[in-house]
N, C-alpha and C positions, 0 to 999 in steps of 0.2 A: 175480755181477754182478747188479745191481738197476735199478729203474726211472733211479733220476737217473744210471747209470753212462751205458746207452743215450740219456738224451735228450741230456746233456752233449755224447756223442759225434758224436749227430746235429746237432745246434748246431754245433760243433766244424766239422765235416764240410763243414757249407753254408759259416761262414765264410771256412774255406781254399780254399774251391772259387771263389766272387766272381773273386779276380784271373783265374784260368786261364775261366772266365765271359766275364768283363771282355773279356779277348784272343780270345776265340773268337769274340764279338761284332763284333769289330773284322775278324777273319778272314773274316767273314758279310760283313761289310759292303765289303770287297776280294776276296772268294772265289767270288765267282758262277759260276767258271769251274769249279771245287772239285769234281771228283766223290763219290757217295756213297761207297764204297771210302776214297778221301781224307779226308774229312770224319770217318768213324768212324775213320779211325787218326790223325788230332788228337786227339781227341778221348781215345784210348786213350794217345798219348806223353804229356798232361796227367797224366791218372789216373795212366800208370803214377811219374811222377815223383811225385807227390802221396802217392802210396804208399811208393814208396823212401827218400824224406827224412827222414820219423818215426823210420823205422826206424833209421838212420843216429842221430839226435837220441836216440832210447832209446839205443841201445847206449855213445852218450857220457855220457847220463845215468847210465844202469845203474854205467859205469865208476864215478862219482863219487858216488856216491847215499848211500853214509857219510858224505861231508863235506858234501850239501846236502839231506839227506832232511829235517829240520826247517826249510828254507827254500824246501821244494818249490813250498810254499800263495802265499810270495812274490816267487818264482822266475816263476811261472804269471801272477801278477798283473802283475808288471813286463812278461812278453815279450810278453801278451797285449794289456798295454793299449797298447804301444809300436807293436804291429803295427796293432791297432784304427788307432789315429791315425795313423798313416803312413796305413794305406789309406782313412780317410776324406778325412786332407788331400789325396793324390792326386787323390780322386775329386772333389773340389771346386776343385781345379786345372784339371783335363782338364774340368768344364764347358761351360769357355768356349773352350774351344779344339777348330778342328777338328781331325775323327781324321786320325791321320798315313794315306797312303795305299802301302799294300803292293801292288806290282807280282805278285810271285811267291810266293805261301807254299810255300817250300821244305822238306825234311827238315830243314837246318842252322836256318834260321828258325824252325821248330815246336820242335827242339829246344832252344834259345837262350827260347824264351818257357816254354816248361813249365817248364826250368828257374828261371829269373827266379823263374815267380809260386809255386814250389815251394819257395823257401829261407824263405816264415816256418813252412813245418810242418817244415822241419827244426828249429828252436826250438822248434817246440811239441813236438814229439819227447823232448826231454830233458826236461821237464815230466811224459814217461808212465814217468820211471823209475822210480815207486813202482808201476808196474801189475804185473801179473804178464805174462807172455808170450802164454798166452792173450788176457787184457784188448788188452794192444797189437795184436797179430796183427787181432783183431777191430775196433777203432779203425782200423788202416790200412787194412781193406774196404771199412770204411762210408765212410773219407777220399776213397779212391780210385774205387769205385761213384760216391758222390755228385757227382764232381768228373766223370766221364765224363759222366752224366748231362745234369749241369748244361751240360757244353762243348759237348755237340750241342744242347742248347736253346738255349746265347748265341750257337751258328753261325745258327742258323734263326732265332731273334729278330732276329742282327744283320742276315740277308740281310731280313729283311721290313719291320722294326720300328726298326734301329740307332739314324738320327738323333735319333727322338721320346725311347726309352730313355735314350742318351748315358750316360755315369759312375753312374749313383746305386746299379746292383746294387756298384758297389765301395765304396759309402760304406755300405750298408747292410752287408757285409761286417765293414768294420770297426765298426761300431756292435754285431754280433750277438758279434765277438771280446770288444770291452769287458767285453759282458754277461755272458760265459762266466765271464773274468776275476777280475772281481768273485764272482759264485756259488762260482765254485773256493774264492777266498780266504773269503768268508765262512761256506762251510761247512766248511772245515782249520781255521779260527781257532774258532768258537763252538762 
């Protein structure tokens, strides 16, 4: 494992983290009520999906990786760039518009959002079918670390900061995917 494997990943890491970011923000911003206990185990059903979905995504990739190992580079480039833009348009949607407002952030509701914002690293998942298991394993810590991280800062940012912040950590999200994207493909291709 070398230098660009780590930054990739850490890149990688931040992007997928934004949407669960995003909702935790939103959580801040209806959660006042939220005890600390509650707050780090949001925080933890995030990460932990955020983790489990790649994994799931290798293992469909692995399956198939004879018949798309030569189309990895624009495999990576299509689902990255598709997500990119989904999550920038989102975030340029949700602008203008107020946050919806959650009465209760329940177990069933944390689970229902982690999930959501966890299906583009299932995709990105099968993209690490050329890794070695190592390589992956390591990928899904930093995915997962990162993503806990970031959900206790979009809780606190969103109880302090929400309205001023609004959508732009999810358009930056998809902007840092794009970039990935691209890198990937143009260091497979040249």
């Amino acid at each position: 494992m070398n230098f660009e494997f780590y930054f990739r990943t850490i890149c990688l890491s931040i992007g997928l983290a934004m949407d669960a970011s995003v909702i935790s923000m939103g959580n801040g911003l209806n959660g006042n009520n939220m005890t600390r206990k509650k707050v780090f185990f949001m925080a933890f059903i995030f990460a932990f999906f955020q983790a489990i979905m790649p994994v799931i995504g290798f293992f469909i990739g692995y399956a198939i990786l004879g018949v798309i190992k030569d189309y990895i580079p624009y495999i990576a480039l299509f689902l990255l760039t598709i997500i990119g833009y989904k999550m920038i348009i989102e975030g340029i949607k949700k602008e203008d518009k107020e946050q919806e407002s959650i009465k209760e952030i329940t177990f069933l509701s944390l689970v229902i959002q982690a999930v959501a914002s966890s299906i583009y690293a299932l995709s990105i998942g099968i993209t690490f079918a050329e890794y070695s298991l190592s390589m992956m394993i390591l990928s899904t810590i930093f995915i997962s670390s990162i993503t806990f991280i970031m959900c206790l800062l979009g809780f606190y940012l969103g109880k302090k900061f929400g309205k001023v912040l609004g959508n732009k950590s999810e358009i930056l999200g998809g902007v840092i995917l794009l970039i990935i994207g691209l890198e990937i493909f143009v260091a497979s291709v040249i």
